[in-house]
Each structure stands twice: as C-alpha cells, then as structure tokens.
C-alpha positions in Angstrom: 93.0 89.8 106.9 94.2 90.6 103.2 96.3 93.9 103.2 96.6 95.4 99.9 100.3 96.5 99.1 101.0 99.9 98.0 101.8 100.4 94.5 104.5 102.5 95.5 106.2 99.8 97.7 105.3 97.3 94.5 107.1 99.5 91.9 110.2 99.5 93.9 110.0 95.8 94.4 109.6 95.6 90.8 112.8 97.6 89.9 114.9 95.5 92.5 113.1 92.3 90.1 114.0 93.5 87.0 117.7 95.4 87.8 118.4 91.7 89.1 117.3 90.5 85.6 118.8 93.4 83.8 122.2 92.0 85.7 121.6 88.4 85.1 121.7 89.6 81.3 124.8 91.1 81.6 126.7 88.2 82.8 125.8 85.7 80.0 128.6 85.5 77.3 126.8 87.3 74.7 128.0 89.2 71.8 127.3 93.2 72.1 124.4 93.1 69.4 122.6 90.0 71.6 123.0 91.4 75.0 121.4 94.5 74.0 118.7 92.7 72.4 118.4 90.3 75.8 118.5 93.6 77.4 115.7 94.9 75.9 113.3 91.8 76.1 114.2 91.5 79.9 113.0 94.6 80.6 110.1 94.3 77.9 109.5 91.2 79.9 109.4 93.1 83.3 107.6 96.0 82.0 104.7 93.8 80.9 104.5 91.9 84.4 104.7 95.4 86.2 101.5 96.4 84.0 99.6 93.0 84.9 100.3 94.0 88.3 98.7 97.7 88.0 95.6 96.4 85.5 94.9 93.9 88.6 95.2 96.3 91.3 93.0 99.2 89.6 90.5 96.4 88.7 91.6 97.2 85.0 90.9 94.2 82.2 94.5 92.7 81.1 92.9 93.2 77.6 93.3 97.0 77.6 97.0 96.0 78.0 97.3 94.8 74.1 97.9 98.1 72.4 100.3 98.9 74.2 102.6 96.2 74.4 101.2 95.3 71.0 103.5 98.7 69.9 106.4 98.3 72.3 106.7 94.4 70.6 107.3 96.1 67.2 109.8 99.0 68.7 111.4 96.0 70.8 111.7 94.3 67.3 113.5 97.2 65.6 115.4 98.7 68.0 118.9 99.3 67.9 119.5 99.9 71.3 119.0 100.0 74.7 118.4 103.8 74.7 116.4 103.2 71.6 113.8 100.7 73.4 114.1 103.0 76.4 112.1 106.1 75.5 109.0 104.1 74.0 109.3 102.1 77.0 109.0 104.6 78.9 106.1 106.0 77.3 104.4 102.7 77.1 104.7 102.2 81.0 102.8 106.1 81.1 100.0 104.8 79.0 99.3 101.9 80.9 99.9 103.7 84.1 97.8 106.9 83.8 96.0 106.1 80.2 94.5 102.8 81.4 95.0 101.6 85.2 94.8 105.0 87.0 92.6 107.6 85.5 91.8 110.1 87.2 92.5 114.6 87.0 94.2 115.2 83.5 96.1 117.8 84.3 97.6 115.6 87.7 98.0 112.7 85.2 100.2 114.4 83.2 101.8 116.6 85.8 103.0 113.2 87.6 103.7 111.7 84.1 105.7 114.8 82.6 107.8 114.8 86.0 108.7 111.0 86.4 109.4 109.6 83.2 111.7 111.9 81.6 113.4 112.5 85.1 114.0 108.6 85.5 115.4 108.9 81.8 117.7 112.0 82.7 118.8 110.5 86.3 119.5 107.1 84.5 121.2 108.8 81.4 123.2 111.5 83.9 124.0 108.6 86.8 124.5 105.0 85.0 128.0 103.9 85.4 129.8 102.2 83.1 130.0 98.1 82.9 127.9 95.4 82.8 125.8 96.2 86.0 125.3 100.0 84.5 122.2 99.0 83.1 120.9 96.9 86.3 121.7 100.3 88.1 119.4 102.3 85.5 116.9 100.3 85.9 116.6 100.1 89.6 117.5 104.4 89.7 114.6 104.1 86.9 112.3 102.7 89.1 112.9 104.7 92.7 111.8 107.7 90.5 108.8 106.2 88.7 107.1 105.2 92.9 106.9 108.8 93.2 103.6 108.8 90.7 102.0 107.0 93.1 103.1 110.2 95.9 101.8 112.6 93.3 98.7 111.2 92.0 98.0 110.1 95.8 96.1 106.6 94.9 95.0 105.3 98.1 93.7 109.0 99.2 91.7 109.2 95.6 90.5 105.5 96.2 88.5 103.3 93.4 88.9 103.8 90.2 85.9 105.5 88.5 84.1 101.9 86.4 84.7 100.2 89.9 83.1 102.4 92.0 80.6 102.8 89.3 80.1 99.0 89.4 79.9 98.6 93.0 77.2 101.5 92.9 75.0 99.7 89.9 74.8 96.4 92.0 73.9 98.1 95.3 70.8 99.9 93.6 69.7 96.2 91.7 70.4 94.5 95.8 67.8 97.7 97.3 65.7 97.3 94.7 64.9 93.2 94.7 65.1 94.3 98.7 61.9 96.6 98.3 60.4 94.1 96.1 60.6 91.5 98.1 58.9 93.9 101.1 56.3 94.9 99.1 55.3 91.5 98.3 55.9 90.2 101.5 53.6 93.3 102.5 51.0 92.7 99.9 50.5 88.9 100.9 49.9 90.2 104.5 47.0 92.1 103.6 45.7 89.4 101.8 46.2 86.9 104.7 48.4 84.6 102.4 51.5 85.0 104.8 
C-alpha cells in the first residue's frame, strides 16, 4: 500500500534538508559577499524543490510554478543580502503555497499565511544566533513554523483540491454515461433478437 506523507511531516523534513545545506554553505572558505550570495541560491534552490513537492502533492502543474520563481530569480539576482532575499522568499513560498497548490477559503488562506510567514521571519530575526550555523538555525526554526499552515488550513480534513476533484467527477459522468450506452444497445439488440 502507498501511504501519502503529510505535508506537515514533509515541510519539516524539508527544513532539516535545507538547514543542512544552509550549513554546508557556511563552511566553504568563501568571502562574505559569496557566502551570502551561496546562501541565497541554496535556499532558492530548496525553496524551488519544496514547491515541486507541494505542486505534486495537490495535483498542481509544475508550470504554474514559473512566475514565481521566475520573480524570486531576479530578486535572488539583486539582492544584497540574506535578509534581503528572505522577505520575497518568504512571500514566494505563500504564493505557491496558498496562491497555487492549496486553494481553498480566502479568508483561512490568508489567516494561515499572515500568521506563519512573518512569525517564521520574526522567530528567525528574534532567535538566530550568531556564526556560521546562525543561518542553518533560521532556516530550520523557519520551517517548524511554516508546518503549522498545514494545522491551520487542515489539508487532509479539506481533502482534493477543487480541479482534481472536479476532474475525477467529469470522468465518472463520461464512464456512467458510455455504461448506459452500452445497456441500451445491448437492450435494443435484445429486442431485436441480434444478441
């Protein structure tokens, strides 16, 4: 049997992923300017594999991803630092999130989005020690708080996204329908003794 893991449970094995990425940065005997730039691709990098994993999961295209990594490319480009790619980061993993892979209630949505994004940002800005594994730290706090939208928004409880179910509904009334065709034909030849 295929169990489906929880996005919760993913999104924290995601953060443990990219803190140890985050940290592997750290290490390499980089000037400042680089690291922060390495900084901010490896957790562009993670950011984008995270958002693969939710388009798959919510039966979202990995096209509808484009946009907005399309904009966090160019902030990535011209950032000037962590902080700076941060934010837009932030709002780029909300879009993807509750914009594209989990629609649902608006006003839930943004409830879950307005209280785990910028409290991530505060509890990594308030709580990030100092040092090279800071930032691994940030990222991993980051993450603990952004598997509560899954509490929030409840997405096993609200089950299938709406074009899925929507999909699965359109091909059960095509299957009835060929079904009562084919019994009205299979009927029809009956009465005419053909069968």
């Amino acid at each position: 049997m295929h169990k489906k893991i929880s996005p919760a449970a993913t999104t924290v094995i995601f953060a443990a992923a990219a803190a140890l990425l985050v940290a592997a940065v750290a290490t390499l005997p980089l000037r400042p300017a680089s690291r922060m730039t390495a900084t901010n691709a490896a957790t562009f990098v993670c950011l984008a594999a995270y958002s693969v994993f939710l388009a798959r999961s919510s039966g979202r295209s990995q096209r509808a991803l484009f946009a907005p990594y399309f904009m966090l490319s160019a902030v990535l480009a011209v950032a000037g630092s962590v902080a700076g790619f941060a934010v837009p980061a932030a709002a780029a993993l909300s879009w993807v999130r509750s914009g594209i892979c989990f629609p649902g209630s608006m006003t839930r949505r943004l409830c879950a989005e307005a209280l785990t994004c910028p409290a991530g940002l505060a509890v990594v800005w308030l709580l990030q020690p100092p040092g090279p594994c800071g930032g691994a730290l940030g990222i991993w706090m980051f993450g603990l708080i952004q598997a509560v939208y899954f509490i929030i928004i409840d997405v096993e409880r609200t089950g299938l996204p709406e074009k899925i179910g929507q999909d699965r509904i359109s091909q059960a009334r095509r299957r009835a329908d060929a079904l009562l065709r084919e019994q009205r034909l299979a009927r029809a030849f009956e009465e005419l003794g053909l069968s």
